[in-house]
ROGU-728678 format. One record per residue (C-alpha): y, z, x. Coordinates in steps of 0.5 Angstrom, whole numbers, plus 500, padded with zeros to 3 digits. Layout:
<atoms>
+-----+-----+-----+
!  py !  pz !  px !
+-----+-----+-----+
!   Y !   Z !   X !
...
+-----+-----+-----+
</atoms>
This chain:
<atoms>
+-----+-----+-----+
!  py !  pz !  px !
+-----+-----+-----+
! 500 ! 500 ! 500 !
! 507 ! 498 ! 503 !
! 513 ! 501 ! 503 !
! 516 ! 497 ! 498 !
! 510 ! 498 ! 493 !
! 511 ! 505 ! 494 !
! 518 ! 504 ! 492 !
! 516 ! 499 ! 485 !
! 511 ! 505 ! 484 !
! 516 ! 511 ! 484 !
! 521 ! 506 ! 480 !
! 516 ! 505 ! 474 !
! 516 ! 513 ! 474 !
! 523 ! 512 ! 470 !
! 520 ! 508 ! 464 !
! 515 ! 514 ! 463 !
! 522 ! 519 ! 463 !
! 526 ! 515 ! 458 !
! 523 ! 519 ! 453 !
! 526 ! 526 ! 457 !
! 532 ! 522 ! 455 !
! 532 ! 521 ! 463 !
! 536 ! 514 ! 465 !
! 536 ! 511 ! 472 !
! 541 ! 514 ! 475 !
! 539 ! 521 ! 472 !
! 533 ! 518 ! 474 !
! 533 ! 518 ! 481 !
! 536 ! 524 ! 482 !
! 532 ! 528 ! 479 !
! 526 ! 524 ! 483 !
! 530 ! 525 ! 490 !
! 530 ! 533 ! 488 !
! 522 ! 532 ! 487 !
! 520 ! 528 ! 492 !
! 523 ! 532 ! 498 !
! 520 ! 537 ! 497 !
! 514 ! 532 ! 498 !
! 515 ! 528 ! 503 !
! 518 ! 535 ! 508 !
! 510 ! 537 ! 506 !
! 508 ! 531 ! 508 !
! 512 ! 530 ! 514 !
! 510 ! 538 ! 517 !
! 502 ! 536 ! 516 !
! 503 ! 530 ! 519 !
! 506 ! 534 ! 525 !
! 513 ! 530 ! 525 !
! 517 ! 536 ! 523 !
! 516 ! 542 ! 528 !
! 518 ! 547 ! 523 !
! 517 ! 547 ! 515 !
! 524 ! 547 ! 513 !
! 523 ! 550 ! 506 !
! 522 ! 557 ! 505 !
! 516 ! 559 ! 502 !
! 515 ! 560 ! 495 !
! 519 ! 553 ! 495 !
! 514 ! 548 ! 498 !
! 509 ! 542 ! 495 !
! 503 ! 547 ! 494 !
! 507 ! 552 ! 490 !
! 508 ! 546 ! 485 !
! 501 ! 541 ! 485 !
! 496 ! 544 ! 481 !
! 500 ! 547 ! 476 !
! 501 ! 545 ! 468 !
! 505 ! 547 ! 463 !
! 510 ! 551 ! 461 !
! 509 ! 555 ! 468 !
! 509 ! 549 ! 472 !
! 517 ! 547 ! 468 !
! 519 ! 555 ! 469 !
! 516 ! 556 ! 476 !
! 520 ! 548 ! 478 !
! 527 ! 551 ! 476 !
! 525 ! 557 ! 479 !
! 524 ! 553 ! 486 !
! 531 ! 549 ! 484 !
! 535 ! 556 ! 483 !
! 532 ! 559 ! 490 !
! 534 ! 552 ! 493 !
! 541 ! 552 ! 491 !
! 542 ! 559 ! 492 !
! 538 ! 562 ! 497 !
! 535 ! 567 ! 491 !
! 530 ! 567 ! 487 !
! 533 ! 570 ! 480 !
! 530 ! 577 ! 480 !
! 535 ! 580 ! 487 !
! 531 ! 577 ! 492 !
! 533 ! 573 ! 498 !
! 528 ! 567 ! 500 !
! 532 ! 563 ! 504 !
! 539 ! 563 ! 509 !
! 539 ! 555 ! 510 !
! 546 ! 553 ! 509 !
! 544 ! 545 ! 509 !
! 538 ! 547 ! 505 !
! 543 ! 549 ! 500 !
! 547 ! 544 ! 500 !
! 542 ! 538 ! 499 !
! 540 ! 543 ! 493 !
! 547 ! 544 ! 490 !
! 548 ! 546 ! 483 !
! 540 ! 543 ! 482 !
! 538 ! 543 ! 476 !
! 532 ! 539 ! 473 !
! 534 ! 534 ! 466 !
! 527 ! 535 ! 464 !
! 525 ! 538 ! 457 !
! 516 ! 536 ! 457 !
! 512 ! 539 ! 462 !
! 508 ! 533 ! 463 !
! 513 ! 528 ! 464 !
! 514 ! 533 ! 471 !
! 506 ! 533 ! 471 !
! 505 ! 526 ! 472 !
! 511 ! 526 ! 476 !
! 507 ! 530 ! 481 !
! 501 ! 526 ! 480 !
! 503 ! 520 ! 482 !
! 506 ! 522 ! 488 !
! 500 ! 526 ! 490 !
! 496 ! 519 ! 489 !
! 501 ! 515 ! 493 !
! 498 ! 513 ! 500 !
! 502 ! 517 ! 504 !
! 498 ! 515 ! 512 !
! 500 ! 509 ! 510 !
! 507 ! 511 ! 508 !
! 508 ! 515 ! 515 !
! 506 ! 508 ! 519 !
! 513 ! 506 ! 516 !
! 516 ! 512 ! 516 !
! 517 ! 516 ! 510 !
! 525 ! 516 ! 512 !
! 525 ! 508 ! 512 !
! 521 ! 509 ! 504 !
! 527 ! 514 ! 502 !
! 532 ! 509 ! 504 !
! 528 ! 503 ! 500 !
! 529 ! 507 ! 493 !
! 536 ! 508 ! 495 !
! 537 ! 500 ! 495 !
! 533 ! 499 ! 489 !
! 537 ! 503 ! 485 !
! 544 ! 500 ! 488 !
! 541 ! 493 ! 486 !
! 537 ! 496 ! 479 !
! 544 ! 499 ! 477 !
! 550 ! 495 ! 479 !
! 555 ! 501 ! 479 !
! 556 ! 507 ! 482 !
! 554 ! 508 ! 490 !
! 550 ! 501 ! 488 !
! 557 ! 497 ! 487 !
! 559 ! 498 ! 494 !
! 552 ! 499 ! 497 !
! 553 ! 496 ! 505 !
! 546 ! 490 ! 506 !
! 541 ! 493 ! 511 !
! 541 ! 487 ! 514 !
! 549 ! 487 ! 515 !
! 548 ! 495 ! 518 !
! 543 ! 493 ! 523 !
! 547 ! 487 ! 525 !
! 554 ! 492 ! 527 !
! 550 ! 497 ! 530 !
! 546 ! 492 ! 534 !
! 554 ! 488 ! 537 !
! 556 ! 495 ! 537 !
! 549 ! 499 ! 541 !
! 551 ! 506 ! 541 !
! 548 ! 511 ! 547 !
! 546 ! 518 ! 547 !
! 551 ! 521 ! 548 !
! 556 ! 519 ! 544 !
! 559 ! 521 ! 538 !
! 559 ! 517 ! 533 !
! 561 ! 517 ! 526 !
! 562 ! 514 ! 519 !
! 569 ! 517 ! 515 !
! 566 ! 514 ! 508 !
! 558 ! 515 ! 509 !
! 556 ! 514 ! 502 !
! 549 ! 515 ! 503 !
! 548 ! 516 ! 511 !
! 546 ! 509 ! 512 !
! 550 ! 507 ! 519 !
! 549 ! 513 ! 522 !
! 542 ! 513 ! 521 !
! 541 ! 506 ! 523 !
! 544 ! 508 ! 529 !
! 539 ! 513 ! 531 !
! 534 ! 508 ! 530 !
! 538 ! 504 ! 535 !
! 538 ! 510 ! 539 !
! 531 ! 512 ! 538 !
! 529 ! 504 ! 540 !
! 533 ! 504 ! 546 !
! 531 ! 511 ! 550 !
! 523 ! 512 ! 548 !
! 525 ! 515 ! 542 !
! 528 ! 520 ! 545 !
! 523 ! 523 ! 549 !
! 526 ! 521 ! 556 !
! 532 ! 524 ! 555 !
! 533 ! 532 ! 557 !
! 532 ! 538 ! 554 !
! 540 ! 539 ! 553 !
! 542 ! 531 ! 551 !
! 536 ! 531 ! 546 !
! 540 ! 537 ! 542 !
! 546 ! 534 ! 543 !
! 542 ! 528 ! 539 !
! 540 ! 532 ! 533 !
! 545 ! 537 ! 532 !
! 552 ! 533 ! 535 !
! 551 ! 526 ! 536 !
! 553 ! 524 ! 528 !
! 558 ! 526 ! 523 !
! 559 ! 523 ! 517 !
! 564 ! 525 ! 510 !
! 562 ! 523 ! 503 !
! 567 ! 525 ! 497 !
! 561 ! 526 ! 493 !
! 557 ! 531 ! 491 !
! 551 ! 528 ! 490 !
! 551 ! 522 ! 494 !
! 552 ! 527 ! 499 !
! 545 ! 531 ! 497 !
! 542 ! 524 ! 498 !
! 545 ! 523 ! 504 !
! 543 ! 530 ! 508 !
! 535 ! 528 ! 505 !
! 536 ! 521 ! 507 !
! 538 ! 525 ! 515 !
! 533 ! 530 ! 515 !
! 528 ! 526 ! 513 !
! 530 ! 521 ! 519 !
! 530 ! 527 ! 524 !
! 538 ! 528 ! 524 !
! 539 ! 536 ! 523 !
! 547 ! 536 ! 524 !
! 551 ! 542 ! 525 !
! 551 ! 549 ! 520 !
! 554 ! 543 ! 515 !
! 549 ! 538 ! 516 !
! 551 ! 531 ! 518 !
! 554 ! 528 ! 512 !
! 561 ! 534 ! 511 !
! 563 ! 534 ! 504 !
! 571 ! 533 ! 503 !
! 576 ! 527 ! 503 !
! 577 ! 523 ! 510 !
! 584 ! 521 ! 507 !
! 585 ! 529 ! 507 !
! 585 ! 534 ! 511 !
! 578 ! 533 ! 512 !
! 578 ! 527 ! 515 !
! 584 ! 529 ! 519 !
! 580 ! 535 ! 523 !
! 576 ! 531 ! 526 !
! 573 ! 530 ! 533 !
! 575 ! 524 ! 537 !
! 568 ! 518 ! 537 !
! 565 ! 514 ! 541 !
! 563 ! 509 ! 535 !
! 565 ! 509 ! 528 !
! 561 ! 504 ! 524 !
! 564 ! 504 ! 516 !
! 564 ! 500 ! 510 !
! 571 ! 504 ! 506 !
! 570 ! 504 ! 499 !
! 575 ! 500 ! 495 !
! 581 ! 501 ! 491 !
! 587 ! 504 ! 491 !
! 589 ! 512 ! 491 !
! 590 ! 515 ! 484 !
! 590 ! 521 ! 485 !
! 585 ! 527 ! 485 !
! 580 ! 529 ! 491 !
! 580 ! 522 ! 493 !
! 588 ! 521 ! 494 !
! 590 ! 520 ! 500 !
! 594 ! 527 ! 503 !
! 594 ! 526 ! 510 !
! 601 ! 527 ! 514 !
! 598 ! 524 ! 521 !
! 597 ! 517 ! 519 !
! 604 ! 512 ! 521 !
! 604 ! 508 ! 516 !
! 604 ! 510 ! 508 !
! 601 ! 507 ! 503 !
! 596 ! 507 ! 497 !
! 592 ! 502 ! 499 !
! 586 ! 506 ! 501 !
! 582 ! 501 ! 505 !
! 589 ! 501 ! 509 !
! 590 ! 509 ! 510 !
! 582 ! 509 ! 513 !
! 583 ! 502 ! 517 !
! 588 ! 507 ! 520 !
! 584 ! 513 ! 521 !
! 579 ! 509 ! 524 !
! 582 ! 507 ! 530 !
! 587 ! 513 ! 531 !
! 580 ! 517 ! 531 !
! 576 ! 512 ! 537 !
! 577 ! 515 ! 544 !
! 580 ! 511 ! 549 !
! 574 ! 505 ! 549 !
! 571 ! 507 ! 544 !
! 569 ! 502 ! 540 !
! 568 ! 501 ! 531 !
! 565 ! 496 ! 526 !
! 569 ! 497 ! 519 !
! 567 ! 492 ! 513 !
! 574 ! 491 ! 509 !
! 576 ! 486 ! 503 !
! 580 ! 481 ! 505 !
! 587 ! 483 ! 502 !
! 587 ! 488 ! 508 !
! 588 ! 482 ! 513 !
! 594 ! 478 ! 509 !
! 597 ! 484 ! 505 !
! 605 ! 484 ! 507 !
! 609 ! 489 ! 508 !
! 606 ! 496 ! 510 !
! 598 ! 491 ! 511 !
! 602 ! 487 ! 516 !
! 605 ! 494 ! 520 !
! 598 ! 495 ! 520 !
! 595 ! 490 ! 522 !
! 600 ! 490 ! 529 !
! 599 ! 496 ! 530 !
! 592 ! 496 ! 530 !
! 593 ! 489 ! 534 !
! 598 ! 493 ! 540 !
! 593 ! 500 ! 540 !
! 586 ! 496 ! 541 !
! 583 ! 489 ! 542 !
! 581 ! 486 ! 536 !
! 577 ! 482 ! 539 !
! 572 ! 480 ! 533 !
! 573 ! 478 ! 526 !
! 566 ! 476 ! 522 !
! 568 ! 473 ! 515 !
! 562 ! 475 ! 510 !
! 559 ! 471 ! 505 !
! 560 ! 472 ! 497 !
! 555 ! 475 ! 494 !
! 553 ! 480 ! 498 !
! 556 ! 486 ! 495 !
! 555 ! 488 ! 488 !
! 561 ! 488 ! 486 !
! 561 ! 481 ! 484 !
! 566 ! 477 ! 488 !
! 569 ! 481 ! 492 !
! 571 ! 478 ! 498 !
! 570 ! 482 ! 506 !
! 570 ! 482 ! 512 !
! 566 ! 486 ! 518 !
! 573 ! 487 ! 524 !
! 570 ! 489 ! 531 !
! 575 ! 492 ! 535 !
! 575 ! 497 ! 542 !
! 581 ! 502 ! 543 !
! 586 ! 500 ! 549 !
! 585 ! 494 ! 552 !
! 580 ! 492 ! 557 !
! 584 ! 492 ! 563 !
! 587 ! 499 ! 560 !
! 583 ! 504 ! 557 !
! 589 ! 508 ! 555 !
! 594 ! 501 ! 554 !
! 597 ! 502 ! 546 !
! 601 ! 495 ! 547 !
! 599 ! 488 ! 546 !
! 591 ! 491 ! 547 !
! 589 ! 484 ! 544 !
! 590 ! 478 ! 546 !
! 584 ! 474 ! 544 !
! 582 ! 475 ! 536 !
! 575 ! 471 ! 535 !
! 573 ! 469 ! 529 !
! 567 ! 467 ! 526 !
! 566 ! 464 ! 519 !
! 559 ! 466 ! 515 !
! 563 ! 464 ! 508 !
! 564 ! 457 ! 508 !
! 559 ! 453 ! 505 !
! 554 ! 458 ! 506 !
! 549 ! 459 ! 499 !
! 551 ! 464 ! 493 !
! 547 ! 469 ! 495 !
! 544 ! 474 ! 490 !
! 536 ! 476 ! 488 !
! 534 ! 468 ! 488 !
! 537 ! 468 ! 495 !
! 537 ! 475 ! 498 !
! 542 ! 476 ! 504 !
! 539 ! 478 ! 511 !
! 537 ! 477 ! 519 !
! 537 ! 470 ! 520 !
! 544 ! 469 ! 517 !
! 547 ! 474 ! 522 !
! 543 ! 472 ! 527 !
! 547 ! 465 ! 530 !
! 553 ! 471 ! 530 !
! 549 ! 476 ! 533 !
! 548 ! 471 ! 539 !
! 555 ! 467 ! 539 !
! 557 ! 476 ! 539 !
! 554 ! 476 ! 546 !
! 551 ! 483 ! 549 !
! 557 ! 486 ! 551 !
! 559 ! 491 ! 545 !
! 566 ! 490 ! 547 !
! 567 ! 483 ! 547 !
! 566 ! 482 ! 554 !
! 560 ! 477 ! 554 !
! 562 ! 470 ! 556 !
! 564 ! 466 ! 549 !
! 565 ! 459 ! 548 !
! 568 ! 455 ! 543 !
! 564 ! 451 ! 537 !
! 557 ! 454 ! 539 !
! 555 ! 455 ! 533 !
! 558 ! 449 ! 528 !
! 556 ! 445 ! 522 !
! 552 ! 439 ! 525 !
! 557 ! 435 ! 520 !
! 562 ! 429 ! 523 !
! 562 ! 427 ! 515 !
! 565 ! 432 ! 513 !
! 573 ! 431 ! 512 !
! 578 ! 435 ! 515 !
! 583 ! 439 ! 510 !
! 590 ! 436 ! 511 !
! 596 ! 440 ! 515 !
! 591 ! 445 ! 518 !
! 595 ! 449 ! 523 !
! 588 ! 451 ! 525 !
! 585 ! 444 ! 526 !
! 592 ! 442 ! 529 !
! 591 ! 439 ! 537 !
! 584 ! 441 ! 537 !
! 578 ! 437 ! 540 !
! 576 ! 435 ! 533 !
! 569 ! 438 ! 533 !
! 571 ! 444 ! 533 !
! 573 ! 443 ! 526 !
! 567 ! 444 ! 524 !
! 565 ! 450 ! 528 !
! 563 ! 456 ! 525 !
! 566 ! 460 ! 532 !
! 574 ! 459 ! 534 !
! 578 ! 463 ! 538 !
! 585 ! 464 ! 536 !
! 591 ! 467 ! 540 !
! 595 ! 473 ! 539 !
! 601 ! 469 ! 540 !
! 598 ! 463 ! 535 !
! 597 ! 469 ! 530 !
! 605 ! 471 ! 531 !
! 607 ! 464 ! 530 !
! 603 ! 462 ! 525 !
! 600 ! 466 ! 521 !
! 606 ! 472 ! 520 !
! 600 ! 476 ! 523 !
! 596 ! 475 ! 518 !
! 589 ! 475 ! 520 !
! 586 ! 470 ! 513 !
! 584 ! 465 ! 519 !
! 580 ! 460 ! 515 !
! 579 ! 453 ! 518 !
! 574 ! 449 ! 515 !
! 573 ! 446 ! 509 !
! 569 ! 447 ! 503 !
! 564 ! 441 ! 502 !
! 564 ! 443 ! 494 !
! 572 ! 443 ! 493 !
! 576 ! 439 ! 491 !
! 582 ! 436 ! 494 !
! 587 ! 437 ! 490 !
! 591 ! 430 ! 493 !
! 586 ! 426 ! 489 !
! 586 ! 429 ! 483 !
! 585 ! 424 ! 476 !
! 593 ! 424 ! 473 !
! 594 ! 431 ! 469 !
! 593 ! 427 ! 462 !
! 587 ! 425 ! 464 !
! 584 ! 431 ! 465 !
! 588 ! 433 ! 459 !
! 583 ! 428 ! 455 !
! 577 ! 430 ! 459 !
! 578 ! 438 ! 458 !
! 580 ! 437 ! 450 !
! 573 ! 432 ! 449 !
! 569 ! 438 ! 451 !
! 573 ! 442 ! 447 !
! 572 ! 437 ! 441 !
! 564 ! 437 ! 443 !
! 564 ! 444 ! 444 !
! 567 ! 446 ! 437 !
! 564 ! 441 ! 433 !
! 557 ! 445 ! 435 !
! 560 ! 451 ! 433 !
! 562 ! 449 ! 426 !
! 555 ! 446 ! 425 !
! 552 ! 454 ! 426 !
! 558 ! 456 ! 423 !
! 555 ! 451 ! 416 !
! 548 ! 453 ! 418 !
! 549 ! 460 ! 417 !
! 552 ! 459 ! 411 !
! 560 ! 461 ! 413 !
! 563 ! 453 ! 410 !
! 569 ! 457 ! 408 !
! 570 ! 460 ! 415 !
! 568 ! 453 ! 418 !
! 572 ! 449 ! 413 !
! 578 ! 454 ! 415 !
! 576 ! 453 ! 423 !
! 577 ! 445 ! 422 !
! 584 ! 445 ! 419 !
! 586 ! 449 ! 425 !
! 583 ! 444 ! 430 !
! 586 ! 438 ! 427 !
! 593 ! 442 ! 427 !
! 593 ! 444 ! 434 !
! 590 ! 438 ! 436 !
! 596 ! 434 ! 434 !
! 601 ! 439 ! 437 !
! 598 ! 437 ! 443 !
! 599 ! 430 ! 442 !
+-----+-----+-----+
</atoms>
C-alpha cells in the first residue's frame, strides 16, 4: 500500500463521518488529533523517536481495543489531558508545552462512538511498515495536500505546490548551521523541505557533532503562523519529521507583521510564500513600527520584513503575486529599496493555475542581502536581474495537467549551482525552438536584440535598463503568446459587433425554445418584444 492509498483511504473516512455532522475541514481536523497519537505510537515502536513524546495514559494503547460510550469519554479525557496538562480530576500527566500547543483547545465533533471505533480500526488496519519506508511525516503532508486540493478554501486556496517548495529549496541549498525561516509558515511546508535537504546533503544528519545535531533540532528552524489550528497542523507536521524547535515549537503563533515578527532573529535562509491580500485589521493587521515603507499591501510589508530580516549573505526565495512587481508608489519604494540593499538576481514567472486561487498570477524573487562583492553593501546591490519566463505559452494546469518536477527542471539548470546566482549563466539557453513565432510590436524588451533571444525563456536585464524603461517595475515579460490576438489585425468593430449579436441571437432563441417547452409562453413572448427593442436600438 502506498502512501498515496493510505491518504485515499483516510479521506474515504470522511464519507462514514457525514453522519457526525463532520464535513471536510472538520474532518481532517478531527483526523489529524487522532491520527498523531497513531503515528507517534508507530514512530516509537519503529524506533524513530527515541522518547515517546506523549504522557502515559494519552497514547495509542489506551485507546485500541475499547468500544462504547467508555471509549468517546476516555477519548476526551485524553484530548482534555493533551490540551491542559491535567487529566480532569486535579491530577498532572504532562508539562510539555509543544504538547500543549498542538492540542490546544482540542475538542473532538464526534457524537456515536462508532464512528471514532471504526476510525481507529481502520487506522489499526492500515500497513503502517510500509508507510514507514516513505516516512510516515511524508504520509502526514500527503493528507495535508489532498485537503488543500479537495477544499479550495482555506490554507488550500494558497497551498504552495511541492514541486515549487523543493525547486527554491534546492536554488537556495540550506546548510547545517544555519538559521532558517518562513515568516508565513502555513502548515510548515518550506521549513520541513529544508530539513530534508539538509537530512539528504550531510547522511541524514548522523555525521554532524553532538552540538550541531542539537543546534538542527532545537534552533535550526523557526516559522510564525497566525492561525491557531494551522499551526496545530504544523507543529505534528514537524514532529513527526523529526524537528523539535524551542519551548515553542518551530512554528511560533502570532503575526510576523506584528511584534511577533519583528523580534525575530537574523537568518541565513528565508524561504515564503505570504498569504495574499491587504491588511483590514484584527490580528492579521500590519502594526510594525520598523518597516521603511507603510503600507496596507501585506505582501509589501512581508517582502519588507524578509529582506531587512536576512544576515549579510543571507539568501531568500519568496513567491509574490504580480502586482508587487508593477505596483507604483510605495511598490516602487519597495522594489528600489530591495534592489539597492540586496542582489536580486533571479526572478522565476510561474504558471497560472498552479495555486488554487484561480487566476492568481505569482512569481518566486530570489535575492541575497548585499552584493557579491560587499556582504555589507546597501546600495546598488543588484546590477543584473535574470528573469525566467515559466508562464507564456505554458499548458493551463489543473487535476488533468498537474504542476510538477520536469516544468521547474530546465529552471533549476539555467539557475546554476551556485545559490547566490554566481554560477556562469547564458542567455537564450532554454527557448521555444520556435523561429514562426512572431515578435510583439514596440518591445522595448526585444529592442536590439539577437532575435533568437525573443523566444528564449531565459533573458538577462540591467539595473540600468530597469530605471530607464521600466520605471523600476519588474513586470518583465517578452514573449509572445502563441494564443493571443494581435489587436492590430483585428475585424473592423461593426464587424465584431455583427458577430457578438448572431451569438446572442442563437443564444436566446435556444433559450426562448426551453422557456416554451417548460410552459413559460407569456414570459418567453415577453423576452422576445425586449429583444427585437433592444436589437433595434443597436442599430
Amino acid at each position: 500500500m502506498t502512501n498515496n492509498d493510505i491518504v485515499q483511504k483516510l479521506w474515504n473516512l470522511c464519507d462514514v463521518l457525514r453522519d457526525d455532522g463532520i464535513n471536510y475541514s472538520d474532518y481532517v481536523t478531527e483526523l489529524v488529533m487522532l491520527l498523531f497519537i497513531k503515528m507517534v505510537h508507530e514512530n516509537t515502536e519503529a524506533g524513530t523517536l527515541k522518547k515517546h513524546p506523549l504522557p502515559e495514559g494519552c497514547r495509542w494503547t489506551d485507546l485500541n481495543g475499547k468500544s462504547g460510550i467508555n471509549l468517546l469519554n476516555d477519548y476526551k479525557r485524553i484530548l482534555l489531558s493533551l490540551s491542559t496538562g491535567n487529566d480532569g480530576d486535579g491530577n498532572r500527566v504532562h508539562d510539555d508545552p509543544l504538547i500543549s500547543a498542538i492540542y490546544a483547545d482540542a475538542q473532538t465533533r464526534l457524537r456515536e462512538p462508532r464512528h471514532l471505533e471504526q476510525m481507529i480500526k481502520t487506522l489499526d488496519q492500515i500497513d503502517w511498515f510500509s508507510a514507514q519506508k516513505d516516512g510516515l511525516g511524508d504520509l502526514y503532508e500527503g493528507l495535508l495536500e489532498k485537503n488543500a486540493n479537495e477544499t479550495k478554501s482555506g490554507a488550500g486556496q494558497y497551498f504552495t505546490p511541492r514541486a515549487l517548495i523543493n525547486t527554491m529549496v534546492r536554488c537556495l541549498k540550506p546548510q547545517p548551521g544555519e538559521r532558517i525561516q518562513d515568516p508565513a509558515a502555513g502548515t510548515a511546508g518550506f521549513l520541513i523541505a529544508a530539513h530534508e535537504y539538509i537530512k539528504g546533503q550531510t547522511d541524514d544528519l548522523y555525521d554532524l557533532a553532538t552540538e550541531q545535531k542539537a543546534f538542527q533540532t532545537t534552533k535550526a528552524y523557526v516559522g510564525i503562523e497566525l492561525v491557531p489550528g494551522t499551526r496545530r497542523l504544523a507543529l505534528m507536521n514537524c514532529l513527526l519529521h523529526g524537528m523539535e524547535g524551542d519551548a515553542e515549537g518551530v512554528v511560533h503563533l502570532g503575526n510576523a507583521l506584528g511584534q511577533t515578527g519583528a523580534g525575530l532573529e537574523k537568518a541565513d535562509v528565508i524561504l515564503a510564500n505570504p498569504p495574499f491580500g491587504t491588511s483590514k485589521g484584527g490580528d492579521a493587521s500590519i502594526t510594525r513600527d520598523d518597516l521603511t515603507y507603510k503600507t496596507s499591501n501585506k505582501q509589501l510589508a512581508f517582502l519588507q520584513h524578509i529582506y531587512r530580516n536576512l544576515k549579510p549573505g543571507g539568501r531568500a526565495a519568496v513567491v509574490l503575486p504580480d502586482n508587487v512587481l508593477f505596483e507604483a508608489g510605495v511598490g516602487t519604494d519597495v522594489r528600489r529599496d530591495l534592489m539597492n540593499k540586496c542582489n536580486l538576481h533571479t526572478i522565476l514567472r510561474l504558471p497560472t493555475g498552479i495555486f488554487y486561487a484561480q487566476g492568481v498570477k505569482t512569481n518566486v524573487l530570489f535575492f541575497t542581502k548585499g552584493s557579491a562583492a560587499d556582504k555589507f553593501q546597501e546600495e546598488h546591490c543588484t546590477e543584473n536581474v535574470w528573469v525566467y519566463d515559466l508562464r507564456t505559452n505554458m499548458p493551463s494546469f489543473g487535476k488533468r495537467t498537474p504542476f510538477g518536477d520536469p516544468h521547474l527542471k530546465p529552471f533549476e539548470a539555467v539557475y546554476g549551482e551556485s545559490p547566490n546566482s554566481d554560477s556562469e549563466r547564458k542567455e537564450g539557453e532554454y527557448s521555444f525552438h520556435s523561429e514562426d513565432i512572431e515578435l510583439p510590436e514596440h518591445s522595448d524588451e526585444n529592442e536590439g536584440i539577437d532575435p533568437r533571444l525573443a523566444h528564449s525563456r531565459w533573458r538577462s536585464f540591467s539595473r540600468q535598463w530597469i530605471a530607464e524603461h521600466k520605471g523600476d517595475s519588474l513586470d518583465i515579460s517578452w514573449l509572445k503568446d502563441s494564443d493571443s490576438v494581435d489587436a492590430a489585425n483585428l475585424p473592423e468593430p461593426s464587424v465584431l459587433a455583427g458577430e457578438a449579436m448572431g451569438e446572442l441571437v442563437q443564444a436566446l432563441g435556444e433559450l426562448d425554445a426551453l422557456m416554451r417547452e417548460l410552459g413559460a409562453e407569456e414570459e418567453a413572448d415577453g423576452a422576445r418584444v425586449l429583444l427585437r427593442e433592444v436589437m433595434g436600438e443597436i442599430k
